[in-house]
C-alpha positions as CSV (number, residue, x, y, z in Angstrom):
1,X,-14.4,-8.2,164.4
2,X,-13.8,-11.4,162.5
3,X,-13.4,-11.3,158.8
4,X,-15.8,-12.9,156.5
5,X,-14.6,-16.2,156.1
6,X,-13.6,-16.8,159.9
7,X,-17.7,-16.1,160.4
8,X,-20.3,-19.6,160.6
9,X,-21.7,-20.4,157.1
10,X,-25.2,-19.1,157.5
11,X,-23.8,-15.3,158.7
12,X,-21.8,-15.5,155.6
13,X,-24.9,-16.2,152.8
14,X,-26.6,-13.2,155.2
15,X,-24.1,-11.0,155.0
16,X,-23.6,-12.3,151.0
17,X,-27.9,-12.1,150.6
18,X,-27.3,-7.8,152.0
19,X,-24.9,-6.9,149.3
20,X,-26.6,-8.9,146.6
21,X,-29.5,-6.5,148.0
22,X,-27.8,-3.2,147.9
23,X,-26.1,-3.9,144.8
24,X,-29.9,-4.5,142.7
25,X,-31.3,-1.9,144.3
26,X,-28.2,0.8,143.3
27,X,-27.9,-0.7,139.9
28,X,-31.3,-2.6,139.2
29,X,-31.6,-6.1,137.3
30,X,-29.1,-8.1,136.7
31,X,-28.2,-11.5,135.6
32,X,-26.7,-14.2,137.6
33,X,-23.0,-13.8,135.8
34,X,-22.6,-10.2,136.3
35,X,-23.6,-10.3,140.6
36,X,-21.5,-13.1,141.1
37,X,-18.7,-10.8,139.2
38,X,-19.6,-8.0,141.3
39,X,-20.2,-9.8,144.4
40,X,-16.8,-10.5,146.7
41,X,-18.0,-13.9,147.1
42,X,-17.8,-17.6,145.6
43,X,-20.2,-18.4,143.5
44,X,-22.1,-21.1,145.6
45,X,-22.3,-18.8,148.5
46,X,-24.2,-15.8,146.2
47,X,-26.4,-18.7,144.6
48,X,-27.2,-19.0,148.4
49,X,-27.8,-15.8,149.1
50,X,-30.1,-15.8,145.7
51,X,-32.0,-18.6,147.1
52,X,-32.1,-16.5,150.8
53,X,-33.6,-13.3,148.9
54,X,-36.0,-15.5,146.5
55,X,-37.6,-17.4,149.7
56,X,-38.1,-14.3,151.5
57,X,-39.7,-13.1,148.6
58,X,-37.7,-9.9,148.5
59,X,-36.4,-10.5,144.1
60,X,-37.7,-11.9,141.3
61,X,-36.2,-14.4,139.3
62,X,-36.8,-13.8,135.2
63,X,-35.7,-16.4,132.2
64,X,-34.4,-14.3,129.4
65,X,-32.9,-16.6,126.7
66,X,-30.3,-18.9,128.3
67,X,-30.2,-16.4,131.4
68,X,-31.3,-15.6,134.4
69,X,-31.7,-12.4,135.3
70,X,-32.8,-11.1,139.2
71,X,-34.7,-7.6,140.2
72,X,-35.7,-6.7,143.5
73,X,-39.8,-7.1,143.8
């Protein structure tokens, strides 16, 4: 199997957009700064996978102060 990187763009935000997934729904909200801590990923590619979840309407995206912070709807 090919590692992560070696895999096209748009299978890399997928597979990015799962764990951003699994990770809310073990630990609930979160703001942007701690998934993209948590996530093995570069930022732009779990800001991708952000905009992936928000367009299939699977989280919500709350302004809290001068953060974001992202639940699963």
């Amino acid at each position: 199997m090919a590692t992560l990187e070696a895999l096209p763009t748009i299978y890399r935000i997928g597979d990015t957009a799962g764990q951003v997934w699994n990770l809310l729904y073990e630990d609930g909200p979160m703001k942007i700064t701690q998934l993209v801590k948590q996530i093995d990923a570069p930022r732009d590619t779990v800001m991708q996978a952000i905009g992936w979840l928000a367009r299939e309407e699977k989280i919500q995206i709350d302004e809290q102060s001068r953060s974001r912070v992202i639940s699963l709807v």
